[in-house]
C-alpha positions in Angstrom: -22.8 7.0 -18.6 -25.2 9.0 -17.0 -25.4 12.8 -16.9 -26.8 14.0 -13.4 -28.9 17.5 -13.4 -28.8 17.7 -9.9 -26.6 16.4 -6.6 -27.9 12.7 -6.1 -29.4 11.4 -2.6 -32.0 8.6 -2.6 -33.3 10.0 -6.1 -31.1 11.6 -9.3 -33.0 13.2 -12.3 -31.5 12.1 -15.5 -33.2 13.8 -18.6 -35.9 15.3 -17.0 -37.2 11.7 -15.3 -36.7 10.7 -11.3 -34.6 7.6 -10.4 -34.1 5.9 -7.4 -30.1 6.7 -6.9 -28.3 3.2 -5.3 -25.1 4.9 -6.6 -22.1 6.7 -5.4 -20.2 6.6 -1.8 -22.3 9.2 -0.3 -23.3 7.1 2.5 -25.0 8.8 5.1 -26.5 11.3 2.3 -24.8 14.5 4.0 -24.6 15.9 0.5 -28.6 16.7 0.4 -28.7 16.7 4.2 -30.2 20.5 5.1 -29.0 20.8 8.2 -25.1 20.3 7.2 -25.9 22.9 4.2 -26.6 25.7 6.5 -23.3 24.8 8.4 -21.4 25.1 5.5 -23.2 28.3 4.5 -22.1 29.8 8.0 -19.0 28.1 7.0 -18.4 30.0 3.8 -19.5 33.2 5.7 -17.1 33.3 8.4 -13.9 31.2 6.5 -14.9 31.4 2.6 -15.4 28.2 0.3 -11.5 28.4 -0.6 -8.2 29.4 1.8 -5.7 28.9 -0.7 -2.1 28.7 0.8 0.1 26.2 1.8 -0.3 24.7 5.0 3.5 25.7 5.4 2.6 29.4 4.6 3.7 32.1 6.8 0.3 32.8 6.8 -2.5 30.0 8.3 -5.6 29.2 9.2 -6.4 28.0 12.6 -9.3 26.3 12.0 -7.3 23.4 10.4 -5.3 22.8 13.4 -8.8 22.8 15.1 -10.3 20.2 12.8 -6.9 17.9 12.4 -7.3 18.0 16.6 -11.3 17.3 16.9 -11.0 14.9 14.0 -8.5 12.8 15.6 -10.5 12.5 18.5 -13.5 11.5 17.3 -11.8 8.6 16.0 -9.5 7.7 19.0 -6.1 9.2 17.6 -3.7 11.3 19.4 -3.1 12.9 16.1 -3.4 13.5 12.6 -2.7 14.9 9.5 -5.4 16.3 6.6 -4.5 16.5 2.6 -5.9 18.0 -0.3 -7.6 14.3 -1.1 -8.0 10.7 0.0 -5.2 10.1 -3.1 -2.8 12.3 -1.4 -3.0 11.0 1.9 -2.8 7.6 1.5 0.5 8.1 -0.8 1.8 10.2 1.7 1.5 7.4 4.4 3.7 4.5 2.1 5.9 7.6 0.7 7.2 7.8 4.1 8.9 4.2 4.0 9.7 2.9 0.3 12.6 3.8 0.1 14.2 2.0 3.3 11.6 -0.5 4.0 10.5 -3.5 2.7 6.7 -3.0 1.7 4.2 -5.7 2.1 1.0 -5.4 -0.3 -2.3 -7.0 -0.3 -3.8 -8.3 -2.9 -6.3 -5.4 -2.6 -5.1 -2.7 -2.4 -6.7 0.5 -3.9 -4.7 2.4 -6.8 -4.2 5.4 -4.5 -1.8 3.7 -2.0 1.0 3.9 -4.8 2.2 0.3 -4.4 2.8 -3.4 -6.6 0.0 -5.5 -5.1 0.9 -8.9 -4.1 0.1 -11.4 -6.4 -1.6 -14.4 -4.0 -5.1 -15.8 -4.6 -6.8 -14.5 -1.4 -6.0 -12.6 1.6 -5.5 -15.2 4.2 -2.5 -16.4 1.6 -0.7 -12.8 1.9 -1.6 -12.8 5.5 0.6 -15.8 6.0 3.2 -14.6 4.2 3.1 -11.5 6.1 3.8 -13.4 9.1 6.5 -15.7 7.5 8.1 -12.5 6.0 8.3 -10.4 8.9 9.8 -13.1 11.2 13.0 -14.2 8.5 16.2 -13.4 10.3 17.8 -12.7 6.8 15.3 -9.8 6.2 17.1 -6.7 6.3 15.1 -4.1 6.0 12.5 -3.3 8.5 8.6 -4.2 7.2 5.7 -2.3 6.3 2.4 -3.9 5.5 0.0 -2.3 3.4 -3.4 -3.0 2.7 -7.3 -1.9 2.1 -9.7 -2.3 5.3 -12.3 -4.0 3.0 -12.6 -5.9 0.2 -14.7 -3.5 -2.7 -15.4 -6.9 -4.6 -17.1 -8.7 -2.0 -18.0 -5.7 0.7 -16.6 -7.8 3.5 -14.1 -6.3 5.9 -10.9 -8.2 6.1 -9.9 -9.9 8.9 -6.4 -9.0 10.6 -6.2 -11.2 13.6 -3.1 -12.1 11.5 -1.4 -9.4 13.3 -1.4 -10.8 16.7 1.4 -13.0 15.7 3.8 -10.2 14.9 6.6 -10.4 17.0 8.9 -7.9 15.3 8.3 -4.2 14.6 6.4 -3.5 11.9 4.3 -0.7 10.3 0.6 -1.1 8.9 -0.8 1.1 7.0 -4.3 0.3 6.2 -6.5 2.3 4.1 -10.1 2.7 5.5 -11.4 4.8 3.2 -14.9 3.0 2.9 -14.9 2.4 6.4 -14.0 5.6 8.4 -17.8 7.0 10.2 -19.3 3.8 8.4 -18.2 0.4 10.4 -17.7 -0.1 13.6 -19.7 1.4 16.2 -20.9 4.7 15.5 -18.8 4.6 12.7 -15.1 4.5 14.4 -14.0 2.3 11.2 -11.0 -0.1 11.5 -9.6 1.0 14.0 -11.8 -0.3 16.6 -11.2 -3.9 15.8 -7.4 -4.2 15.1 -5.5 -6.0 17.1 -3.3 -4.5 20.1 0.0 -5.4 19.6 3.0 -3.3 20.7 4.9 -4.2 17.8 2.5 -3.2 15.3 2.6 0.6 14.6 -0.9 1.0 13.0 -1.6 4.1 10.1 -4.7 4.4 9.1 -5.4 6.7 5.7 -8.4 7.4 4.3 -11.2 9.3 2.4 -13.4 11.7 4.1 -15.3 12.0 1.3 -17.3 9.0 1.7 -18.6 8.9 5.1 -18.1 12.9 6.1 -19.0 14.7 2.8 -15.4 16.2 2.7 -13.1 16.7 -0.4 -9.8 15.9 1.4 -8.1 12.8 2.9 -6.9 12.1 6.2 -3.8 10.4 7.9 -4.5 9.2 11.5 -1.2 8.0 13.9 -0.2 7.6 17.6 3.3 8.3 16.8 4.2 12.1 16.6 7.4 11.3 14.6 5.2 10.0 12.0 3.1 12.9 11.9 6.2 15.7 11.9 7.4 13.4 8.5 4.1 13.7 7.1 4.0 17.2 7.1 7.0 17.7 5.1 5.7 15.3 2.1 4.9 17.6 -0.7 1.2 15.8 -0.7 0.3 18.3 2.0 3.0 20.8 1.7 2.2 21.5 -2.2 -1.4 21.2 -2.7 -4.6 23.5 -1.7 -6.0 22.2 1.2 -9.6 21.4 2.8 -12.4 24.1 1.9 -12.4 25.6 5.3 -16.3 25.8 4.8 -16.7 21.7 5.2 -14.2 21.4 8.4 -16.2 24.4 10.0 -19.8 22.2 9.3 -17.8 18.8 10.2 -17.1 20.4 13.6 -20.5 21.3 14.4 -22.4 18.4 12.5 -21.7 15.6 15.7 -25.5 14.8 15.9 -26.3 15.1 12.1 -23.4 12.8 11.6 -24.8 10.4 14.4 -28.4 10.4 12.7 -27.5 9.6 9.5 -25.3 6.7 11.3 -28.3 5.2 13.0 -30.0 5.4 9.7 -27.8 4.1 7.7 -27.7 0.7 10.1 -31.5 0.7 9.6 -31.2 0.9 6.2 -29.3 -2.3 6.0 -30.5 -4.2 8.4 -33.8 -4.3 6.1 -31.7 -5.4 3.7 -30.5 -7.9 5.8 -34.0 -9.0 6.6 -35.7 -9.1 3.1 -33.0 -10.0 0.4 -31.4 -12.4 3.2 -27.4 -12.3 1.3 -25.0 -15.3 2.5 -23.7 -12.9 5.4 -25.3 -9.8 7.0 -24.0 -6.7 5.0 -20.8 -5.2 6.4 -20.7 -2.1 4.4 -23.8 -0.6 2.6 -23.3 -2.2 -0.7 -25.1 -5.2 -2.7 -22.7 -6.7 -5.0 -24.9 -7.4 -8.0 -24.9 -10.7 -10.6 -24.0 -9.8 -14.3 -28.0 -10.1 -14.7 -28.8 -6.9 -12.8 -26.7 -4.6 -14.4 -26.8 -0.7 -15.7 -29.3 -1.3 -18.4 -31.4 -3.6 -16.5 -31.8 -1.8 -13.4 -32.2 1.3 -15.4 -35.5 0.1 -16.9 -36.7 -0.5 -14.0 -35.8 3.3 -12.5 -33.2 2.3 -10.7 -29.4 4.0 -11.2 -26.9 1.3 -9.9 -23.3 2.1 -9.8 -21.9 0.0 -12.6 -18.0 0.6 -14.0 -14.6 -1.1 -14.6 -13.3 -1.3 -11.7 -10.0 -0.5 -10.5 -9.0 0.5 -14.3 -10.8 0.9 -17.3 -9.2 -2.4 -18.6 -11.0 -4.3 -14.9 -14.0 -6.1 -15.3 -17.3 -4.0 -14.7 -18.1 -4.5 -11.1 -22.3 -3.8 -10.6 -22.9 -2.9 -7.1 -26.2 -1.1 -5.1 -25.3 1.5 -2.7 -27.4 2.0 0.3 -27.1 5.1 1.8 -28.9 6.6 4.8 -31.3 8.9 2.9 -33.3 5.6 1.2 -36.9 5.0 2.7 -37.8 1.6 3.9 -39.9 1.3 0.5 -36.8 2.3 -1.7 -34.7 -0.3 -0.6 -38.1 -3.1 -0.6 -38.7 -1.9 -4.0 -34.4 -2.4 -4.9 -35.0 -6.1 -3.6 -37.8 -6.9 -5.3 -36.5 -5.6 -8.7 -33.2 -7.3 -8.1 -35.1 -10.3 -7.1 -37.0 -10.6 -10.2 -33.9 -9.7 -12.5 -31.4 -11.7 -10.7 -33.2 -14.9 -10.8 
């Protein structure tokens, strides 16, 4: 484990000495980004760091109504609904339906979605037993399909052309919590590449701490039904919400936000060119061989992100995070390390 002295961007400073950081889900580096810290300075001056009530309190805030409207706009959504956390969101959204539907796991889902993952080999098997499920004429209770957007093992985004062949009503929730601001274009995340199908009713959930530097989570949904049930959930009603602070910088951080975007895509596009993987990089991560591991990649003053991953009982899983902060000779000098290590 490593102790940090200060917030990490392309470098950390453990024990006095510099690294290069390829660490953490900081992607676009807003966390050392000067520009968004004087927005949530002016943030803290006119809101405070804290508001801390209920968001069913006789007494509220109207800057979250503001946000929950600018946020679901920017990424094509008539509405949604902010939490205390990316945890509390996405167990919101499957809350809603265990009880009276039949739920529908990937294989991959993360912890925070609350459900028994399925136990097939690979995707593409659940995927066809999605569709086989869903279309039984015995099946009593109405489906909902839950899954991640991406694969954290291999840093691929699945693929759900699967859903075109729904012919029944169904709800997917799909948890885009690595990919909301950081896939698609200009960062629009999952949702720009599903499927249109009117029998799908999509929910996305997600993080915003990952690609908007914001310690809460996020619902996103067309249907207004869905959104009045969300807000009686105890995940929103019962917990502190947003720092007021980060939704005031998030609404006036658009061109920061698209910056760090375009560098970020830079960023991996080198990768791309020099370390040539299999298949171009989807997300911003490397998924690293046993060889280049914590130890290794720390004598060479490089901090990796390196943990058992999804308990403490997984397998360690050794991954290099690009974010959008790295220089063109940070990321040429993590190639030519993992090069020589991984060989």
């Amino acid at each position: 484990m490593h102790n940090l002295q200060t917030i990490p961007g392309r470098t950390a400073i453990i024990n006095n000495k510099t690294f290069l950081f390829f660490s953490g889900y900081d992607y676009l580096a807003i966390g050392t980004n000067e520009a968004f810290k004087q927005l949530v300075i002016e943030g803290i001056e006119k809101y405070g760091w804290l508001f801390p009530s209920s968001r069913i309190s006789n007494t509220q805030l109207s800057l979250y109504k503001t946000f929950e409207t600018q946020l679901a706009l920017d990424f094509g959504f008539k509405n949604c609904v902010s939490f205390s956390s990316g945890f509390n969101a996405a167990n919101a959204a499957v809350n809603l339906f265990k009880d009276d539907h039949e739920i529908l796991a990937s294989p991959f889902c993360h912890p925070a979605l609350g459900v028994q993952a399925a136990s097939h080999d690979s995707f593409e098997d659940w995927s066809d037993f999605v569709i086989n499920t869903v279309h039984q004429t015995t099946n009593k209770k109405p489906a909902v399909i839950v899954t991640d957007a991406v694969n954290i093992f291999t840093a691929k985004i699945f693929c759900f052309d699967f859903l075109k062949e729904i012919t029944q009503p169904v709800i997917c929730i799909i948890d885009d919590s690595h990919g909301l601001q950081i896939t698609g274009s200009k960062g629009l995340g999952i949702a720009e590449i599903l499927p249109e199908n009117k029998n799908v009713t999509y929910i996305i959930c997600a993080s915003l701490s990952k690609g908007l530097h914001i310690n809460g989570g996020v619902v996103f949904c067309n249907d207004n039904n869905i959104i009045r049930r969300l807000q009686q959930q105890f995940y929103y009603t019962a917990s502190t919400a947003i720092s007021p602070a980060l939704m005031y910088a998030y609404l006036h951080a658009k061109s920061i936000y698209s910056n760090a975007y375009d560098h970020l895509k830079i960023n991996m596009q080198t990768v791309n060119a020099f370390y040539r993987p299999a298949t171009a990089l989807q997300l911003p991560i490397i998924i690293l061989p046993a060889s280049a591991g914590d130890e290794q990649m720390q004598a060479k003053n490089i901090i990796i992100s390196s943990f058992n991953y999804p308990t403490p009982q997984s397998p360690r899983v050794n991954r290099a995070i690009i974010n959008a902060a790295h220089t063109k000779n940070d990321i040429n000098y993590l190639l030519e390390t993992l090069n020589s290590i991984a060989l």
